[in-house]
C-alpha positions as CSV (number, residue, x, y, z in Angstrom):
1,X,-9.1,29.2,32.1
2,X,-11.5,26.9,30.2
3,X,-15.3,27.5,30.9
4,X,-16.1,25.0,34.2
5,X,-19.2,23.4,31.3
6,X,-16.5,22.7,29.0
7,X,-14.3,21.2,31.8
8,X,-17.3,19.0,32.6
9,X,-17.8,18.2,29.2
10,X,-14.2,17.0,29.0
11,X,-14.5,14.5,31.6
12,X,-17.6,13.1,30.0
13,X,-16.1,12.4,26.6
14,X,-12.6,11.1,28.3
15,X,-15.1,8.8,30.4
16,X,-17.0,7.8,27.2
17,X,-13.2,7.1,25.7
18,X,-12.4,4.6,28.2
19,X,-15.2,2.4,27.8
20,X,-15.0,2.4,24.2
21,X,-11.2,1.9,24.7
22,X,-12.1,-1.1,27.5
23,X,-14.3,-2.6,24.1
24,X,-11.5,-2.9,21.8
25,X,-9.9,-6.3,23.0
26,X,-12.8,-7.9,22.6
27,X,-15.8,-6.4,19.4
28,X,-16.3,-9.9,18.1
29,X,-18.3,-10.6,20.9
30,X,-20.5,-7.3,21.6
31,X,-23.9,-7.6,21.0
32,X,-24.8,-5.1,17.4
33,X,-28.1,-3.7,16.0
34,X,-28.8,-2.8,13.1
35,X,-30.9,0.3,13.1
36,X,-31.9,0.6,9.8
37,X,-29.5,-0.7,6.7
38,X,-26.0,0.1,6.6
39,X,-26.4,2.2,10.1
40,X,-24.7,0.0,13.1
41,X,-25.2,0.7,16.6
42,X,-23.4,-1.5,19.6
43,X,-23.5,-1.8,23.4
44,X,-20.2,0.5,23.9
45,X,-22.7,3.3,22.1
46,X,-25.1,2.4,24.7
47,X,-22.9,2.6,27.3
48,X,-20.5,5.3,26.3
49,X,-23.4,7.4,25.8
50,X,-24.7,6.4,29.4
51,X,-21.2,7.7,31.0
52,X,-21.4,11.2,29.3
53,X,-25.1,11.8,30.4
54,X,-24.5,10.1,33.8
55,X,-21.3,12.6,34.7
56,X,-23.9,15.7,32.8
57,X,-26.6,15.1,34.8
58,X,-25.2,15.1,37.9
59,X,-23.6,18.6,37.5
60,X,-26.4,20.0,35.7
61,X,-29.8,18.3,36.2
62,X,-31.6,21.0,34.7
63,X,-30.4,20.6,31.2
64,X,-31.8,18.9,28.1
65,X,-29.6,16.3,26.5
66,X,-30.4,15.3,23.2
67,X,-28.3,11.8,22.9
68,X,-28.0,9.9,19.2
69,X,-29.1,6.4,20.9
70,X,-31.3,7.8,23.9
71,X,-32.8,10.7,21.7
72,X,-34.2,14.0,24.5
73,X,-34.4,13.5,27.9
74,X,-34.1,15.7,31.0
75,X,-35.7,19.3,30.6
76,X,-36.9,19.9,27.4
77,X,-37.5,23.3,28.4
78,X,-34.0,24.6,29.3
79,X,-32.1,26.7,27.7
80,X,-29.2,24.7,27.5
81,X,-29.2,21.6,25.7
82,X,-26.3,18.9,24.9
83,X,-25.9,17.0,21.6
84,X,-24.0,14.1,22.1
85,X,-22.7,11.4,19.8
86,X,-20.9,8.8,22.4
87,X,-18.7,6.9,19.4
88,X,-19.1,8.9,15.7
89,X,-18.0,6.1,13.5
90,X,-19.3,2.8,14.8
91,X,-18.5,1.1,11.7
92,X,-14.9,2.0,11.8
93,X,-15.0,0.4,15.6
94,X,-16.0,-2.8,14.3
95,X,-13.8,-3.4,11.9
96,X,-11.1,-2.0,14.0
97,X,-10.6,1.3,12.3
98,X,-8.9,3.6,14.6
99,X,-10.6,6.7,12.9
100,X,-13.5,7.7,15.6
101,X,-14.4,9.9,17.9
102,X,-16.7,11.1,20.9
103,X,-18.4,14.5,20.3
104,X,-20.0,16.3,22.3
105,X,-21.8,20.0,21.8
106,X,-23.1,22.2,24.5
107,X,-26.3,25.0,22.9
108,X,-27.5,28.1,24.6
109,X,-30.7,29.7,23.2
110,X,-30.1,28.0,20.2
111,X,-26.4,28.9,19.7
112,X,-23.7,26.6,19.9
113,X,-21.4,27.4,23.1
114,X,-19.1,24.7,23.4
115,X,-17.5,21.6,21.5
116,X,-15.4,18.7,22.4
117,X,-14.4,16.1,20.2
118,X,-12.4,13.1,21.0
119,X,-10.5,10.2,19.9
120,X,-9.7,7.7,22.1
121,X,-7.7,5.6,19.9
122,X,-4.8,8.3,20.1
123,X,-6.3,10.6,23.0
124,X,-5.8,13.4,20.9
125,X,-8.8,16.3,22.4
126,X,-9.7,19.0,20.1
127,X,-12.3,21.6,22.2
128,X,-14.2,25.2,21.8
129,X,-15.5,28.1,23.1
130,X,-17.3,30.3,21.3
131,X,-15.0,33.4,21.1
132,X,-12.3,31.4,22.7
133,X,-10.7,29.6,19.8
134,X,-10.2,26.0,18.9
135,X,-7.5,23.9,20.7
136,X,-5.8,20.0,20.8
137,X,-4.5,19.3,23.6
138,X,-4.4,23.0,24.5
139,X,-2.5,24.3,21.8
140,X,-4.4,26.7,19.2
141,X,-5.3,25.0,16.4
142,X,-6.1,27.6,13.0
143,X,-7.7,26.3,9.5
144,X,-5.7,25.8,6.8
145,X,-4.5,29.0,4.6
146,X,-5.2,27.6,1.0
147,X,-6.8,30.2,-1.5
148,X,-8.9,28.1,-3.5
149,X,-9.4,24.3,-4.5
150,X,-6.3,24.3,-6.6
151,X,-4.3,21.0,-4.6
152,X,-7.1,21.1,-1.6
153,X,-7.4,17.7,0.5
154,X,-11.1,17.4,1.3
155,X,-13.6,15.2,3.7
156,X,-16.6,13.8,2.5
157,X,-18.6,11.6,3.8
158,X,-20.5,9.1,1.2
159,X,-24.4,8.5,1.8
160,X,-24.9,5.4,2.9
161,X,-28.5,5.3,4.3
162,X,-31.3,4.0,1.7
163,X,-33.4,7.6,1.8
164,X,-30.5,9.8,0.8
165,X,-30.3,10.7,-2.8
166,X,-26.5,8.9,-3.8
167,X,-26.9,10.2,-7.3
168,X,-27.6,14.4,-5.8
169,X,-24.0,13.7,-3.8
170,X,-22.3,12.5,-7.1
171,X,-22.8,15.3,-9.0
172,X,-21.4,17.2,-6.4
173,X,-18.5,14.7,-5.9
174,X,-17.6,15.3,-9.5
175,X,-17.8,18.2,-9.8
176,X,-15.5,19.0,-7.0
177,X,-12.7,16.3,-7.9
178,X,-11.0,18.3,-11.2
179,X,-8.8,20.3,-9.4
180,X,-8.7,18.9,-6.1
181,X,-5.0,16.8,-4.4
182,X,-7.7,14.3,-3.2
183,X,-10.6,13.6,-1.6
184,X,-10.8,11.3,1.9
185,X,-13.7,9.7,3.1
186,X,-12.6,8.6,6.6
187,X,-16.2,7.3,8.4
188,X,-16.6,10.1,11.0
189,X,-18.3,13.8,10.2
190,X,-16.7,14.6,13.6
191,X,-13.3,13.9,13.5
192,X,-13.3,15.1,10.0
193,X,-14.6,18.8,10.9
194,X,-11.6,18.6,13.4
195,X,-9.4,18.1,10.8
196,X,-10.5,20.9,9.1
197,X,-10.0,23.1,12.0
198,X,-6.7,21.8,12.9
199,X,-5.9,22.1,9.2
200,X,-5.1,18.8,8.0
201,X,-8.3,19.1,6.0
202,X,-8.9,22.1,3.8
203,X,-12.1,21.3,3.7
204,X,-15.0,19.3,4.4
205,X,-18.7,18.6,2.9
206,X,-21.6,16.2,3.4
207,X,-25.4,15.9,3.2
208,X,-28.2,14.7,5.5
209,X,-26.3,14.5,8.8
210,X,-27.3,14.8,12.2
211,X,-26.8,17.0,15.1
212,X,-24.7,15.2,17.0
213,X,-22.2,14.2,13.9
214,X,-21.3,18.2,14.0
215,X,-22.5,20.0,16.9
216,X,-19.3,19.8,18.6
217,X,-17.2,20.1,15.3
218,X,-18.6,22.7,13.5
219,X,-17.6,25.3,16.6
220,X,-14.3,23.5,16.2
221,X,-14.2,25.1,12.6
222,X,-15.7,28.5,13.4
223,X,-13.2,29.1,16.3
224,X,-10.3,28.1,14.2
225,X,-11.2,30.6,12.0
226,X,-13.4,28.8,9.2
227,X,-16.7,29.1,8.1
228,X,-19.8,26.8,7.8
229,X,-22.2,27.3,5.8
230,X,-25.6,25.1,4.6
231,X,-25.4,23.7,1.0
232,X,-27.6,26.1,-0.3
233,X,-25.4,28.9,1.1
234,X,-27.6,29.2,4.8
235,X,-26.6,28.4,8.3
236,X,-29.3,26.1,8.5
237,X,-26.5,22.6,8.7
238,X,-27.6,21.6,11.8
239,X,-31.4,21.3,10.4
240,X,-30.9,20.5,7.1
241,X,-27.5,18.0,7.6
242,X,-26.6,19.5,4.8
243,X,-22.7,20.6,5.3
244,X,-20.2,23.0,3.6
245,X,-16.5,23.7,5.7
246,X,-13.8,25.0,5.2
247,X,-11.6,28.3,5.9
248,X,-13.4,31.5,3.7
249,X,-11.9,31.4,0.6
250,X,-12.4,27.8,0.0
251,X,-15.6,27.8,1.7
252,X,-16.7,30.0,-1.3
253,X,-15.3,27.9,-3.7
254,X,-16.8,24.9,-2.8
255,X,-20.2,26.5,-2.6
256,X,-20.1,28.0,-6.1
257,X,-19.3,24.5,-7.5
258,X,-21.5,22.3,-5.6
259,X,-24.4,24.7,-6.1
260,X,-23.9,24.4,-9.6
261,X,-23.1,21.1,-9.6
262,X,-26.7,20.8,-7.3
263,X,-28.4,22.9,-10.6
264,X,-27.4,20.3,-13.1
């Protein structure tokens, strides 16, 4: 039986789902910010965001939420705090990309407890416990079994904000591509570590995300058996942004050759 917080948490992100679904018929005349250059934020974020906290809240008062558009609010002094992303890949809303997803993360002391991660377009609902597996739509979902990078599919997500270093990322993009079947870069960190733990993705990396892109997702991968790891070989992601996933074996294979890709 699922964990009654990761019930709750379900019912935010389906509630989140329908107002962005509501939105679709009719993006050409929401009102868009830009909050800094290439970074897009609309009033179905705003509002999506408001429904998860809202329905949070109310069962659990106590708690901090840390929210991409409202930043922290309630008790900054709990234990338990949510990391929330109402609609991970804005841009691919706009433009009528069906490839995003609401995410939403649940911490203890620290740790990450639960995940959900959901896409609206095709209601498919991937969700975690930690030490209860990974699931869509309540079937187990595992990573995929590939050995090494010989024919991997891999995410990535291409930096797109003016302080990231594009040229750091294309050494590592290089590097990587030799003996790789491809390389995607879909729009959304949090569908993509999804992927990865449903195993239509062998593997996944990016640099200078933020919590709420991979709270949610990164439990997806560690309950489906993966492993995520920091750039630099750490478990520092959710500090750093910087993101390595991916079952074990390619895990280590993709940290060998963007840390020397990284040394060039």
């Amino acid at each position: 039986m699922p964990h009654p917080m990761l019930t709750m948490a379900v019912r935010a992100a389906r509630a989140a789902g329908n107002v962005i679904s509501r939105a679709t018929d009719h993006v050409q005349d929401l009102t868009i910010e830009v909050k800094r250059r290439n970074d897009f934020v609309s009033e179905v974020d705003h509002q999506a965001e408001h429904a998860i906290i809202d329905i949070l809240k109310r069962a659990y008062p106590d708690h901090h939420f840390l929210g991409e558009e409202s930043g922290d609010t309630g008790n900054v002094e709990s234990d338990y705090r949510w990391i929330i992303d109402p609609l991970d890949g804005t841009t691919n809303f706009l433009h009528g990309l069906p490839h995003y997803a609401v995410s939403i993360g649940l911490e203890y002391q620290g740790r990450i407890e639960l995940g959900v991660v959901y896409n609206p377009t095709n209601q498919e609902l991937f969700t975690a416990e930690r030490g209860g597996g990974a699931y869509l739509n309540n079937r187990r979902i595992r990573v995929a079994g590939l050995r090494n990078l010989e024919s991997a599919l891999l995410g990535t997500g291409f930096p797109f904000r003016p302080e990231q270093d594009v040229q750091q990322y294309l050494k590592t993009f290089l590097a990587l591509h030799g003996p790789l079947a491809g390389i995607r870069r879909a729009g959304s960190a949090a569908l993509d570590l999804a992927y990865v733990a449903s195993g239509r993705l062998d593997g996944y990396w990016e640099f200078g995300l933020r919590p709420w892109d991979i709270a949610a997702g990164v439990l997806l991968v560690r309950e489906a058996g993966g492993i995520v790891i920091d750039s630099d070989g750490t478990e520092n992601y959710l500090t750093s942004g910087n993101l390595i996933a991916a079952n074990p074996k390619v895990t280590h294979a993709m940290l060998k050759t963007i840390g020397a890709a990284l040394k060039s």
